[in-house]
C-alpha atoms as one frame of an Amber mdcrd trajectory, in Angstrom:
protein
   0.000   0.000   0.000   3.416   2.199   0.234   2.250   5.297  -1.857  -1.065
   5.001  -1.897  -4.022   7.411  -1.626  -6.550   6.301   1.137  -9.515   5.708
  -1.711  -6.734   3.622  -3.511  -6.197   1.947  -0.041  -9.711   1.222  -0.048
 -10.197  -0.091  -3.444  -7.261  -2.475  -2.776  -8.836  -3.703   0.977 -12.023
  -4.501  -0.831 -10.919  -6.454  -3.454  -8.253  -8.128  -1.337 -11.248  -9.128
   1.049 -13.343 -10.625  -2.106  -9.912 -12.188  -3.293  -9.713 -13.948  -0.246
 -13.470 -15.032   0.707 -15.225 -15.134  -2.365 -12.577 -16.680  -4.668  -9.234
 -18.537  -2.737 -11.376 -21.312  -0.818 -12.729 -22.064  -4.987  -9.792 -21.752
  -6.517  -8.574 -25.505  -6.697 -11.706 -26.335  -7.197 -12.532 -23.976 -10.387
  -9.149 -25.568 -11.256  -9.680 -28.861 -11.296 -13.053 -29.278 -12.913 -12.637
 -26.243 -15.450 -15.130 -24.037 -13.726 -16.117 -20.592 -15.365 -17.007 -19.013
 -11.783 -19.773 -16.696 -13.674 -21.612 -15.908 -10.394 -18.769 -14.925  -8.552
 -17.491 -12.844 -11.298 -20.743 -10.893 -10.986 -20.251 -10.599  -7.235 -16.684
  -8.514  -8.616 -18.889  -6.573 -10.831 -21.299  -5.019  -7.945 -18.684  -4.269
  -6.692 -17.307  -1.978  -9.935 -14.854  -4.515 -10.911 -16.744  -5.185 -14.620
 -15.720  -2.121 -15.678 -13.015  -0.554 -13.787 -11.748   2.228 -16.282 -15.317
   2.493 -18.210 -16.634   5.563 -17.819 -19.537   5.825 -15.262 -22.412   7.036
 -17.744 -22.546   3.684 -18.631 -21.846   1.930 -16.059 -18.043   1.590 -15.116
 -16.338   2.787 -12.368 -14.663   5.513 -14.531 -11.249   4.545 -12.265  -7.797
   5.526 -13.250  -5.211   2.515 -14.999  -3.161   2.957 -11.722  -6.499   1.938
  -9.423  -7.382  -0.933 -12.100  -3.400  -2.353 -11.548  -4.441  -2.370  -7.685
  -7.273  -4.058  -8.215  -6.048  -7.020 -10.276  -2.999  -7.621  -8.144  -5.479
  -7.930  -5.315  -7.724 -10.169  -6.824  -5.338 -12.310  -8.460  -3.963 -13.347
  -4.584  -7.292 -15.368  -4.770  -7.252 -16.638  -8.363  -4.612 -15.638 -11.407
  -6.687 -17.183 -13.648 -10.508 -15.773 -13.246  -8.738 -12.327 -12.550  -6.882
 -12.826 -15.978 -10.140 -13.371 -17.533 -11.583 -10.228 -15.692  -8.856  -8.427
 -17.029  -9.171  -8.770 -20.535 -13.041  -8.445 -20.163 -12.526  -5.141 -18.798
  -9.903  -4.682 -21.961 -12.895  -5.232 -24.028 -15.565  -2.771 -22.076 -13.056
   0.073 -22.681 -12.688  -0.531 -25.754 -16.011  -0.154 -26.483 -16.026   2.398
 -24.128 -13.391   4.474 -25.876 -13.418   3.808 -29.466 -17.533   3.384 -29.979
 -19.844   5.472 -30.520 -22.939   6.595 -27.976 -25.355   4.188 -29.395 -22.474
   1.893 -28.965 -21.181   2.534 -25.721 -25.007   2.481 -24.401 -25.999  -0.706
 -25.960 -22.814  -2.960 -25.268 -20.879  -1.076 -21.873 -23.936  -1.723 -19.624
 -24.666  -5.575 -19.526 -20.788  -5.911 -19.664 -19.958  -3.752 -16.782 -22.572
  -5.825 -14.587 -21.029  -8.678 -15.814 -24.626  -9.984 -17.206 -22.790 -10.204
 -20.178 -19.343 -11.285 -20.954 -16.770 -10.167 -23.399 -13.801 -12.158 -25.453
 -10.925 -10.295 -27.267 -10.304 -12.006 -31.029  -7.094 -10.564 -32.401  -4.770
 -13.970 -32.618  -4.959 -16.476 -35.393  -3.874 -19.784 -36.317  -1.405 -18.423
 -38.835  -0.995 -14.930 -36.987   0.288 -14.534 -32.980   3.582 -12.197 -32.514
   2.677 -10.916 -36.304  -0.683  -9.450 -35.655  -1.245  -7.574 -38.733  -0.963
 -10.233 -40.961  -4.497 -12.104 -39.713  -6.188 -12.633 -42.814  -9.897 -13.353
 -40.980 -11.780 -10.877 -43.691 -14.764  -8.837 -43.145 -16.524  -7.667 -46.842
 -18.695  -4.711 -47.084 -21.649  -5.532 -48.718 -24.310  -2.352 -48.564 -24.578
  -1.784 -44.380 -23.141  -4.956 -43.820 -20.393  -6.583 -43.256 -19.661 -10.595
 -43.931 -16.822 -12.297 -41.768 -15.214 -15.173 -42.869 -11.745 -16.896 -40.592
 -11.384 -18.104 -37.493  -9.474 -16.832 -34.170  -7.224 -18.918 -32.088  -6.548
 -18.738 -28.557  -9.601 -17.080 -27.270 -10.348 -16.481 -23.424 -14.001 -17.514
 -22.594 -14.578 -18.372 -26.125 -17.611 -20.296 -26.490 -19.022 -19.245 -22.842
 -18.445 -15.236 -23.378 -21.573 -13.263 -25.427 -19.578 -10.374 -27.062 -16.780
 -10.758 -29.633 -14.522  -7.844 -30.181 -13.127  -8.746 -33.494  -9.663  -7.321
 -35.538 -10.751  -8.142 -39.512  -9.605  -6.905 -42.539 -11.658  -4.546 -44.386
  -9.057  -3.658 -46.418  -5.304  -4.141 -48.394  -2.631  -6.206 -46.441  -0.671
  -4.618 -42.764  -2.365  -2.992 -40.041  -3.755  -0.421 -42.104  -6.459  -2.946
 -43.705  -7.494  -3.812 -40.280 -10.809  -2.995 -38.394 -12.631  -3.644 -35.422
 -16.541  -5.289 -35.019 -18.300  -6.237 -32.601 -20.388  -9.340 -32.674 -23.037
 -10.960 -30.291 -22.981 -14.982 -29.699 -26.108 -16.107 -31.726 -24.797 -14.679
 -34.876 -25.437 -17.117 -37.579 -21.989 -18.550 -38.596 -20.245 -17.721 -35.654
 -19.392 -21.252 -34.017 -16.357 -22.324 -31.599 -13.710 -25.316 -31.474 -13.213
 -27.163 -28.750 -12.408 -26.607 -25.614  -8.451 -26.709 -25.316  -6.814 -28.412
 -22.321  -4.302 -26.206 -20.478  -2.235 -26.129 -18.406  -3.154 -23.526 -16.447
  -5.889 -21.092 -16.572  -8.257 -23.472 -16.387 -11.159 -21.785 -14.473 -11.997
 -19.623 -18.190 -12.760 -21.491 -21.480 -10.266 -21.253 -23.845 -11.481 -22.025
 -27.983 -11.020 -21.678 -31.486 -13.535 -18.614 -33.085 -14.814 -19.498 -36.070
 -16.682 -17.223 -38.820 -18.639 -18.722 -41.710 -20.529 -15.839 -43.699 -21.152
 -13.771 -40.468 -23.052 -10.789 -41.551 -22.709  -8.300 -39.180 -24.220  -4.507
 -39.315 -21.703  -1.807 -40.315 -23.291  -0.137 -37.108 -21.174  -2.798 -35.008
 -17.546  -1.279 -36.180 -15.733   0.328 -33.745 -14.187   3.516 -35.331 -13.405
   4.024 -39.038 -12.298   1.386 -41.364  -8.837   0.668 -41.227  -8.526   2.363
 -37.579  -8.786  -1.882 -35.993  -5.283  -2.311 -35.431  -4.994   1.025 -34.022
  -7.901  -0.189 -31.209  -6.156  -3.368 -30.511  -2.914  -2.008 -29.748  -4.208
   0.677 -27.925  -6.114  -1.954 -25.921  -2.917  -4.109 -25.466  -1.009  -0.957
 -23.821  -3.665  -1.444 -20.785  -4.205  -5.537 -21.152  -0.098  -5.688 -20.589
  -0.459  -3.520 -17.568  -3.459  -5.582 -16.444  -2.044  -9.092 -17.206   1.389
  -7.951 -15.208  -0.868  -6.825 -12.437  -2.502 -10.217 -12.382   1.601 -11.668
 -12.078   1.992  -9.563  -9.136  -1.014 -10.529  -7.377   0.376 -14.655  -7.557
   3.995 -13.650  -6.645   2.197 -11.913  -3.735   0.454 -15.131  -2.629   3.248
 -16.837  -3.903   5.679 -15.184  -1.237   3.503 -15.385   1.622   2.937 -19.303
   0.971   6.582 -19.815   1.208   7.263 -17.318   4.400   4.411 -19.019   6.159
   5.945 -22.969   5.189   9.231 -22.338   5.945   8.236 -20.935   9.776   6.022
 -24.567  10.073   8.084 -26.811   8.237  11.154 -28.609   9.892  13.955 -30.372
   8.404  17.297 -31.204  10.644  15.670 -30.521  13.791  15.164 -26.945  12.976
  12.450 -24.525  11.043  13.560 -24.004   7.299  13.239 -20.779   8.568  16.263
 -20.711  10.236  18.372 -21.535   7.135  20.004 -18.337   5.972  20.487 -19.756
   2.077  16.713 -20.175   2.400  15.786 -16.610   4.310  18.244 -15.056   1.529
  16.087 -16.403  -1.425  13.050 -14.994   0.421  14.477 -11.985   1.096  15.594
 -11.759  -2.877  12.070 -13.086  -3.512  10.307 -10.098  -1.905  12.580  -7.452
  -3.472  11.799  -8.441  -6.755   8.210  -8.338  -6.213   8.330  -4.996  -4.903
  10.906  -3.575  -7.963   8.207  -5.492 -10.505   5.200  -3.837  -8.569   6.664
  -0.145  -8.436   7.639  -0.638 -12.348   3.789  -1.804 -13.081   2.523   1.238
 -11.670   4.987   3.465 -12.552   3.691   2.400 -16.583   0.250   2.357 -15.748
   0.740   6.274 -14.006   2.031   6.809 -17.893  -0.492   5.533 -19.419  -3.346
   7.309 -17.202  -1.451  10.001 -18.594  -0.829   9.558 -21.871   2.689   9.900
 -21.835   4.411   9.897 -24.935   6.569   7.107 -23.458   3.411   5.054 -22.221
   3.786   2.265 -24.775   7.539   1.527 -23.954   6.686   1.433 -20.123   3.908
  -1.005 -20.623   5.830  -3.302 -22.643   9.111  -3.022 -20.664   7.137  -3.346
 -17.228   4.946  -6.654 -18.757   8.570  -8.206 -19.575  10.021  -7.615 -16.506
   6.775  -8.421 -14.208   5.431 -11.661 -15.920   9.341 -13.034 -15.861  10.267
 -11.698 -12.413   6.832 -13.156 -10.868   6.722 -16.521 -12.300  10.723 -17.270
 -11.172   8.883 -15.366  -7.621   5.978 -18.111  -7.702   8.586 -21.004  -9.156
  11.059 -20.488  -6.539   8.216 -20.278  -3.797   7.374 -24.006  -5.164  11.159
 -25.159  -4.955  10.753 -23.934  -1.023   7.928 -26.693  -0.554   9.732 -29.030
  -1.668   7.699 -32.274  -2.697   4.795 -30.781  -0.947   4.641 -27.646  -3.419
   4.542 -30.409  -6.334   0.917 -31.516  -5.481  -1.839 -29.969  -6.563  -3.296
 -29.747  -2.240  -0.891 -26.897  -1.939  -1.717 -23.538  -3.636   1.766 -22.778
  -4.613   1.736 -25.008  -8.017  -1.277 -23.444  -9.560   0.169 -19.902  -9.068
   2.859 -21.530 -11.160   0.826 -23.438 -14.050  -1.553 -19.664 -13.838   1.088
 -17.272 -14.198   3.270 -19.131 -16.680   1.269 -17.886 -19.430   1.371 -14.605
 -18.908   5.060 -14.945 -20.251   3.347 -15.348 -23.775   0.464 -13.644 -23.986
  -1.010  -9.737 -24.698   2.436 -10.251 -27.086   5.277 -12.416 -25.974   7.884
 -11.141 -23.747  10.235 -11.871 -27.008   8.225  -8.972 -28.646   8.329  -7.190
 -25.424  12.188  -7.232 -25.946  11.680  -6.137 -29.837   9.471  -3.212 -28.858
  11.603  -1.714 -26.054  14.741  -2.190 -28.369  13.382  -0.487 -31.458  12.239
   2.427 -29.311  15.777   2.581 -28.438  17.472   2.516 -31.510  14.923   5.032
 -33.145  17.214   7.617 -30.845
């Protein structure tokens, strides 16, 4: 809480509180039999977590990116992988939010920010991950409508989730062909693969997208034609800042899992706690968290303000959170030993969770490529 307003104090209380009542004691559970905890998640939204930086006319909490990265550390403590899904949900309502217009923002942002409706982000493809802007899923205009035909890979609560926020192309090849629709589940020719098996993140549906001759209204684009890639990077900026939030939040656990076995545990007569090579790697653990939590907000303070440097601090603060976290959360495993190898302790599934988030909202690879060319541009 070092820096912290007392509202932002607040906000993080609360959703440490839900975090730790309404979501750890389910977390194995949602786990284990691939739960999509849809009630719960509308417990978050009452309490303005369905639409954290929405604005409030319709809905959302109209909270800053810095109170949002607060938020999803906190309620990642009690699961990484339902606050994940949260996050990019919220990704969506902003989008929306931001790039729609009013008869837009009114019909979609309300339902999503109570979380009576859920939304999916479709950017990645089969053919196109790290290289965004060469998806090929293609939208034709034909009179005021549009007709989608590809598929999208990789896509959180796909299947489950009732509003598609799709990257097309509209136009020539590269980003500037791109554009962004919105669809509604029930669209004829919108169907879904199956569900994939994971490793982690297994309490949200992950599926192939499919389009076959969707015709959707020209009223459902978000923005001009060609403006799509524009909207999903701009969406990205926040998601990375989101999804590292989410890293913190299991390092957090992570780190007090590990303080509180090596006080019980005993091994040569004496508390692990009382072996200094051990109470160094905690000690190392903890200031890594911290370094990766001050760099999170100090990008999502830039972003609030749309710093010039914003983009560079989001990508630069996702690399260095999502790696510094999951060697946080796999080092608090080594500490339990055999125990932290079986799935009764927490520690491993803050490990399978958070492992992804290496990859993800653009791989940490790409992370490196985007803080690098910034450089060399002088």
């Amino acid at each position: 809480s070092t820096g912290l307003t007392e509202e932002q104090k607040e906000f993080q209380k609360v959703a440490l509180d839900f975090a730790a009542k309404e979501m750890a004691p389910h977390m194995a559970e949602w786990d284990e039999k691939e739960i999509f905890p849809v009630e719960t998640m509308r417990k978050a939204a009452q309490l303005g977590f369905g639409g954290i930086y929405v604005k409030p006319d319709v809905g959302g909490s109209g909270l800053s990116r810095l109170d949002t990265s607060i938020i999803f550390e906190a309620l990642s403590t009690g699961c990484t992988s339902t606050t994940a899904y949260m996050s990019i949900h919220n990704m969506c309502a902003w989008m929306i939010d931001t790039f729609g217009n009013e008869e837009q923002r009114h019909r979609f942002c309300p339902s999503l920010c109570s979380m009576e409706r859920f939304a999916s982000y479709c950017l990645t493809e089969p053919g196109s991950g790290s290289d965004a802007a060469s998806l090929l899923t293609s939208a034709q205009r034909k009179g005021d409508t549009y007709v989608l035909n590809g598929s999208k890979a990789f896509i959180s609560g796909g299947g489950d989730t009732d509003v598609y926020v799709v990257m097309c192309r509209t136009g020539g090849p590269g980003p500037k062909g791109i554009s962004c629709l919105v669809l509604e589940k029930g669209t004829p020719g919108l169907s879904f693969g199956k569900k994939e098996k994971k490793v982690g993140w297994n309490s949200q549906p992950t599926r192939a997208v499919i389009f076959e001759d969707c015709v959707v209204p020209v009223g459902n684009r978000l923005g001009a034609e060609g403006q799509g890639f524009s909207i999903a990077m701009k969406g990205l900026n926040g998601g990375r800042i989101n999804i590292a939030s989410c890293s913190l939040g299991a390092a957090h656990a992570s780190v007090l899992l590990a303080q509180e076995h090596l006080t019980v545990r005993k091994q040569f007569g004496e508390p692990l706690a009382n072996n200094q090579y051990l109470q160094f790697r905690l000690a190392e653990m903890a200031t890594r968290l911290v370094a990766a939590r001050l760099m999170v907000r100090n990008a999502a303070w830039a972003l609030q303000e749309e710093r010039e440097d914003a983009a560079v601090l989001c990508s630069m603060a996702k690399l260095f959170a999502t790696d510094e976290c999951f060697a946080i959360c796999n080092q608090a495993l080594q500490m339990h030993g055999g125990y932290g190898y079986l799935k009764d302790y927490a520690v491993q599934q803050f490990v399978r969770d958070i492992r992804v988030h290496q990859i993800l909202e653009g791989t940490n690879e790409v992370m490196r490529m985007m803080v690098a060319r910034n450089l060399l541009r002088g």
